[in-house]
BAVEX-820608 format. One record per residue (C-alpha): x, y, z; chain; residue number from 1. Coordinates in steps of 0.5 Angstrom, whole numbers. Layout:
<pts>
{{X,Y,Z},A,NUM};
...
</pts>
This chain:
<pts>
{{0,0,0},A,1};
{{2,8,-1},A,2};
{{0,13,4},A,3};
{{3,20,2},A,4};
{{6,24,6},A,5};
{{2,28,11},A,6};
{{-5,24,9},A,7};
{{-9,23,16},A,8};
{{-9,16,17},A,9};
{{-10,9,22},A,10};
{{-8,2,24},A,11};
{{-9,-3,28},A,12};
{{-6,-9,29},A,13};
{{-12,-15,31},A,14};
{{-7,-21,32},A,15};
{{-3,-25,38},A,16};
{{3,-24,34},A,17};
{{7,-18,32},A,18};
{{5,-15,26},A,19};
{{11,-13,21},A,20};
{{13,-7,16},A,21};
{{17,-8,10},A,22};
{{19,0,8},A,23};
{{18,6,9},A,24};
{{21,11,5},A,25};
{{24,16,7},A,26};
{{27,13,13},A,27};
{{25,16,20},A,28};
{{17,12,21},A,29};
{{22,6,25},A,30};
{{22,11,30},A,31};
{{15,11,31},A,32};
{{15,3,32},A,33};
{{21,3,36},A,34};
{{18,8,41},A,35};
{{11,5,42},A,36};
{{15,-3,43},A,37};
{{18,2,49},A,38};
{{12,3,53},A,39};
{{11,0,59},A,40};
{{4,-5,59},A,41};
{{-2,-3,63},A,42};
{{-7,3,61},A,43};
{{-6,6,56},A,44};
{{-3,14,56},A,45};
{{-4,18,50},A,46};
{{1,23,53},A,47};
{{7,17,52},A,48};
{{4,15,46},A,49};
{{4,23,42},A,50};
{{11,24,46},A,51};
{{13,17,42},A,52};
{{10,20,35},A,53};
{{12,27,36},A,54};
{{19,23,36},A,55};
{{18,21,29},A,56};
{{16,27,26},A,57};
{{8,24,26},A,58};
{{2,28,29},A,59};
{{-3,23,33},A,60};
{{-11,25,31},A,61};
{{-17,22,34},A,62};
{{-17,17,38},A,63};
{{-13,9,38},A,64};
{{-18,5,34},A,65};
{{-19,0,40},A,66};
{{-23,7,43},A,67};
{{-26,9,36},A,68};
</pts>
């Protein structure tokens, strides 16, 4: 799939197992995974999370889907 740079846009991983991305271009949205893998369990904490996405140049709108 191709989501341009910019476009407003969401996922969600349903599964037990740990989902996988294959390439982002340009580099820098590994930041993000790498960030959110780092959270510690429990509630989750929105703060944390946009701290996380801020990290890798990334703006978080809505809700996680899990709540939308």
């Amino acid at each position: 799939m191709f989501i341009p740079r910019g476009t407003p846009h969401c996922f969600q991983n349903t599964g037990q197992d740990p989902a996988r991305l294959v390439m982002f271009t340009p580099a820098g949205m590994e930041r993000f995974f790498e960030g959110t893998a780092k959270l510690p369990p429990g509630p989750f904490d929105p703060q944390a999370y946009r701290a996380v996405a801020h990290s890798a140049w990334m703006e978080v709108v809505g809700k996680p889907l899990a709540e939308a």
